[in-house]
C-alpha positions in Angstrom: 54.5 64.1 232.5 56.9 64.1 229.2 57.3 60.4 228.1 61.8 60.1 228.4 61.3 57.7 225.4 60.3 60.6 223.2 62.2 63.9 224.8 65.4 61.4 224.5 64.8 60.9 221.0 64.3 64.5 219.9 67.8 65.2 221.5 69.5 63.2 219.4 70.8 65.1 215.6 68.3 64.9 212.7 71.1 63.7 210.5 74.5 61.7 211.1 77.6 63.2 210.1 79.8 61.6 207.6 83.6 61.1 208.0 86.2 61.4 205.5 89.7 60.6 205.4 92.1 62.0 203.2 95.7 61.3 202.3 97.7 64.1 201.5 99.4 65.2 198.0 102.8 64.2 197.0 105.5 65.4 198.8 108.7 67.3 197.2 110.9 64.6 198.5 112.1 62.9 195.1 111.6 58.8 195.3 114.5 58.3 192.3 117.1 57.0 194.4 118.5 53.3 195.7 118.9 53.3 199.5 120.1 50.5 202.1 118.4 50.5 205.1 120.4 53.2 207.4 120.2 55.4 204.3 116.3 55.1 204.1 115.8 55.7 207.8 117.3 59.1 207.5 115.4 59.4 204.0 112.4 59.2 206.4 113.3 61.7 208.4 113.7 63.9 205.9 110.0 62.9 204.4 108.9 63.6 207.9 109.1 67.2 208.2 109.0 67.9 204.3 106.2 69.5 202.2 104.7 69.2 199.0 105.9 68.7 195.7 105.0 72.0 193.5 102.2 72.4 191.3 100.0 70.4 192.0 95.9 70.7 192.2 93.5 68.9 195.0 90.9 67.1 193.0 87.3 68.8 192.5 85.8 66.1 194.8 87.8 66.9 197.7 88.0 70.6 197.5 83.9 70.0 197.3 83.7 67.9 200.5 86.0 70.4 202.4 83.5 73.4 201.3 80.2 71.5 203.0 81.7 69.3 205.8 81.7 70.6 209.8 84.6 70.2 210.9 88.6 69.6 209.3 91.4 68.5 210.9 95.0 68.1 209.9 98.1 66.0 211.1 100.6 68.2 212.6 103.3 67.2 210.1 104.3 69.8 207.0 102.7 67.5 204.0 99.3 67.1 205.7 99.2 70.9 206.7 100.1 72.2 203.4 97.5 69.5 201.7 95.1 71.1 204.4 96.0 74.7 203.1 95.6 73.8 199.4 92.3 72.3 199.8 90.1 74.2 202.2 91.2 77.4 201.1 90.6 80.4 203.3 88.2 78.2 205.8 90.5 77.6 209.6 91.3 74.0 210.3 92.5 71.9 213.8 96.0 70.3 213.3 96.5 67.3 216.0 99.0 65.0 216.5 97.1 62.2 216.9 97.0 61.8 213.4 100.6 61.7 212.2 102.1 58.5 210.2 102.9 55.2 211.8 106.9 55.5 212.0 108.7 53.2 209.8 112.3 52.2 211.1 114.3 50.7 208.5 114.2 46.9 208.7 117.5 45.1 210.1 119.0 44.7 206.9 122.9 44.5 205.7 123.9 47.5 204.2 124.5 45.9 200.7 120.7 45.3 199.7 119.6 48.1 198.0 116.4 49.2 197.0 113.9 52.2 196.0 112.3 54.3 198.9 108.5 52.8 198.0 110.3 48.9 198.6 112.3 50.0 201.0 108.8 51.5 202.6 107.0 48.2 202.2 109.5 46.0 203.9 109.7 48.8 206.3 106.1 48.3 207.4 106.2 44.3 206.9 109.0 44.4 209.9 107.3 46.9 212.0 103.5 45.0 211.3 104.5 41.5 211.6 107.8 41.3 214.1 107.4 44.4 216.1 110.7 46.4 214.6 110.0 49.7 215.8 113.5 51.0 216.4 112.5 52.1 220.0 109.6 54.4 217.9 105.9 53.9 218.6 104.9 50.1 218.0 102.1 48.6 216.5 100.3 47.8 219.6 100.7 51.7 220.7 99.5 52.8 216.8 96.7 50.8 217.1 95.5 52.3 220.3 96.1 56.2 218.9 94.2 55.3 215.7 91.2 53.8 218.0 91.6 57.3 220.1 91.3 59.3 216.7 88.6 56.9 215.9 86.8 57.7 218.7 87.3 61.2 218.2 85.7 61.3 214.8 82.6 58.9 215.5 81.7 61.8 218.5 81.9 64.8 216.3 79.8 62.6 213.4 77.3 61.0 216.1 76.5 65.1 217.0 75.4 65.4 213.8 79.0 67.2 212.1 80.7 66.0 208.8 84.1 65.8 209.9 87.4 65.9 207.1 90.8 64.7 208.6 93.9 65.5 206.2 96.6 63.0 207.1 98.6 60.0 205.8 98.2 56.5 204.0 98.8 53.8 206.6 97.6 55.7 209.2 94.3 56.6 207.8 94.0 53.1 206.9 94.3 52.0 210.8 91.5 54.7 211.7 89.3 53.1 208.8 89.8 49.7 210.8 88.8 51.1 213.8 85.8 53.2 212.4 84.9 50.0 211.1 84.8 48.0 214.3 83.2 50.5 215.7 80.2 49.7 213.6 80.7 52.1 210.5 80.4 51.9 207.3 82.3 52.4 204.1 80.9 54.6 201.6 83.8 55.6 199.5 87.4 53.6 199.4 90.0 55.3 196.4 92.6 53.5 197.5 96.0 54.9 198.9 97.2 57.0 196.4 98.1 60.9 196.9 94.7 63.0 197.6 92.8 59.9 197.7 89.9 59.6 200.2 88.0 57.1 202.2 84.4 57.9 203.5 82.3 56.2 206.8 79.1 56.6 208.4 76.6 55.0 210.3 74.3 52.6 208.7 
């Protein structure tokens, strides 16, 4: 009789996959402006379903890591899918929702403060974060529960063994970190938040 102990084991993958997060490039939408706070939400919008800013070059790294891993996946929005399309190349990719930005409804401001788009952006996500302003958008509480559902999504394909890449945004890849993290994780790469930067998990 086969001892379960060791036919179990032998199921399992010989290797763990590794998960990377990427943010995508910089979009076309200039940041040069001052803006109150109705004039930044429909700034936003038009960030939202805008593209990249021309001429620019994935780094080495990442165009590496999309030539060996399993699996990519893209957000659904135009910046992430045209980051996706620069990097991989002629390789096919999954878009999915599940992995668009956290919203960011201008804060409750009078319209005489005035400010860049990046402050604006900050103060944006402070109000959302901290008091719940989400303009009847998704709320923090709801955000949180997607990025443990694309979490959970990501450890599956890794635990079967695939190196997964997902192309998508700043704060929102920073949500699924926190959740690959509590679900035991761990970090093996963090470049920060800037545009093409990456953050890498596996199992320990």
């Amino acid at each position: 009789m086969a001892d379960v102990t060791t036919a179990d084991q032998s199921s399992l993958p010989t290797k763990l996959g590794v998960i990377t997060l990427a943010r995508h490039g910089e979009p076309a939408l200039s940041r040069k402006v001052r803006l109150n706070a109705p004039e930044y939400g429909d700034w936003w919008a038009r960030y939202e379903v805008g593209g990249l800013k021309a001429g620019q070059t994935p780094p080495d790294g990442l165009i590496a890591i999309a030539r060996e891993v399993d699996v990519i996946i893209a957000s659904t929005r135009r910046r992430a899918v045209e980051t996706a399309q620069a990097v991989v190349g002629d390789r096919t990719f999954d878009t999915d929702q599940t992995f668009i930005e956290a919203p960011l409804p201008p804060p409750p401001w009078p319209l005489w403060i005035k400010m860049s788009p990046k402050r604006l952006g900050f103060f944006a996500r402070f109000w959302w974060w901290f008091f719940d302003h989400h303009g009847g958008q998704e709320t923090r509480a709801q955000a949180e529960v997607r990025a443990g559902e694309a979490a959970d999504r990501l450890v599956a394909l890794a635990d079967q063994g695939q190196d997964v890449l997902v192309l998508a945004h700043g704060f929102f890849n920073w949500m699924i970190a926190d959740a690959l993290k509590q679900r035991g994780l761990s970090k093996l790469v963090d470049q920060g938040h800037g545009y093409w930067s990456i953050k890498r998990f596996s199992r320990a």
